[in-house]
C-alpha positions as CSV (number, residue, x, y, z in Angstrom):
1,X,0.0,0.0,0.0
2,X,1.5,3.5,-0.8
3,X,2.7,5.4,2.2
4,X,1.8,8.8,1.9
5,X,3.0,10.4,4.8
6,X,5.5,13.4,4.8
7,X,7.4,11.5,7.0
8,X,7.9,8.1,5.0
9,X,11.5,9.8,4.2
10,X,12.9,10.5,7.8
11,X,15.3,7.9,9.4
12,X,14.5,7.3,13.3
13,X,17.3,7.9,14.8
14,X,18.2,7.1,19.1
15,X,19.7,10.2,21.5
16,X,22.4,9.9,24.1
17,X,19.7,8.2,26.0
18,X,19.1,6.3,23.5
19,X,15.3,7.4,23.3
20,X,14.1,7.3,19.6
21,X,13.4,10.7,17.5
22,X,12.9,11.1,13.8
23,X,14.6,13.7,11.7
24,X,13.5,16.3,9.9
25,X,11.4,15.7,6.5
26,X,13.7,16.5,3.4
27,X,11.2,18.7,1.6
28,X,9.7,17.5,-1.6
29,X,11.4,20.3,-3.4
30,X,9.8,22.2,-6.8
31,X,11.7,21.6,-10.3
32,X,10.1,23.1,-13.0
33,X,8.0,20.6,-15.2
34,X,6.2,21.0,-18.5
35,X,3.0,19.4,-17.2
36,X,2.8,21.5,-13.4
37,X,-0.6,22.8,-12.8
38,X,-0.4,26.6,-11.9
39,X,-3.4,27.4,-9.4
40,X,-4.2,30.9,-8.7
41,X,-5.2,31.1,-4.9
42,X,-8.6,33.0,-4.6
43,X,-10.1,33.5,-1.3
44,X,-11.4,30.5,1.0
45,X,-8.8,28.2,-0.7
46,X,-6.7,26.3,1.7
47,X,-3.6,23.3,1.2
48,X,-6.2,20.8,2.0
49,X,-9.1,21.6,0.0
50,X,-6.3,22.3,-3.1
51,X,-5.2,18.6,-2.3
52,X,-8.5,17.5,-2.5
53,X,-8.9,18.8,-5.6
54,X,-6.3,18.0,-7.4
55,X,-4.9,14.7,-6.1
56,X,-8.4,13.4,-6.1
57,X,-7.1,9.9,-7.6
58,X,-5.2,9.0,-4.2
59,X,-6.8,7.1,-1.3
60,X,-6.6,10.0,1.0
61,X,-6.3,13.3,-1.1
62,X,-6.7,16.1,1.3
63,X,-3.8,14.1,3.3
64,X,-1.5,14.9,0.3
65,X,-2.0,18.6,1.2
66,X,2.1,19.1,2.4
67,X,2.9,17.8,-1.5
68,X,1.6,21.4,-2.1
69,X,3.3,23.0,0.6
70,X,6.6,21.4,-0.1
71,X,6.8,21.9,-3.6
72,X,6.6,25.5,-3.8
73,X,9.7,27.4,-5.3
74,X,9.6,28.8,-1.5
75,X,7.8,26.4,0.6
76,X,4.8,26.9,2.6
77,X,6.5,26.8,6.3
78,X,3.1,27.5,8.2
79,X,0.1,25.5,6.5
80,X,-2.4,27.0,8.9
81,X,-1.8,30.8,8.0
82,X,-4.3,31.4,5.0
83,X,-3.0,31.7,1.5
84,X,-2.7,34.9,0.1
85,X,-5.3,35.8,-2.6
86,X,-4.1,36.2,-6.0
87,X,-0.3,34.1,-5.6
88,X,0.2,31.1,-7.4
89,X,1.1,28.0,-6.4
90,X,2.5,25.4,-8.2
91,X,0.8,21.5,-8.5
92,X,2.5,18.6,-9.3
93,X,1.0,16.4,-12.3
94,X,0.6,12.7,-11.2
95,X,3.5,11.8,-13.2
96,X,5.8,14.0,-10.8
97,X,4.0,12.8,-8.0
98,X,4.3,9.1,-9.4
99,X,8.4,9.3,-11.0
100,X,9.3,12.0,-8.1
101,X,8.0,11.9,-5.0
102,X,6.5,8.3,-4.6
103,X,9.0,6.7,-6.5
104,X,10.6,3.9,-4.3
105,X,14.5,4.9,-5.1
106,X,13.9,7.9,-3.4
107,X,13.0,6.0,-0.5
108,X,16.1,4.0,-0.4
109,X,17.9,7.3,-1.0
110,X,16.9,8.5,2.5
């Protein structure tokens, strides 16, 4: 089953104590692709009801809503402040989501 968590990338790691902790997500990271969707935020829209939208093919689309944050030239680093009306973000196509982010080499990369 896919695993799409944010966190499916971090390593669990132990402290000095040896009490387990997981690192920090590696952001998904934008790259400019000939088939991104550009979405023009308008007022009410938030990262989860974009998700929702546009990864509606995935089990649990509105839980894909950090895909969006991530993958903004600048990255959304608070997903509860509301989006600004009239800035664009960038969506991944499914093929980027499938060859880029879900791909299993990148998993063993981490």
């Amino acid at each position: 089953m896919l695993n799409d968590s944010r966190y499916q990338y971090c390593m669990e790691l132990f402290d000095e104590e040896r009490l387990p902790f997981i690192t920090d997500p590696e952001p998904f990271g934008w790259s400019d692709e000939p088939d991104n969707i550009v979405h023009t935020v308008v007022e009410g829209d938030t990262l989860w009801g974009l998700a929702h939208r546009y990864f509606a093919g995935h089990r649990r689309p509105a839980g894909l809503w950090w895909v969006i944050a991530d993958y903004q030239p600048t990255p959304v680093v608070d997903p509860t402040l509301a989006l600004a009306t009239g800035s664009r973000l960038f969506i991944p196509s499914a093929r980027v989501l499938r060859l880029k982010l879900f791909n299993p080499a990148r998993r063993r990369e981490h």
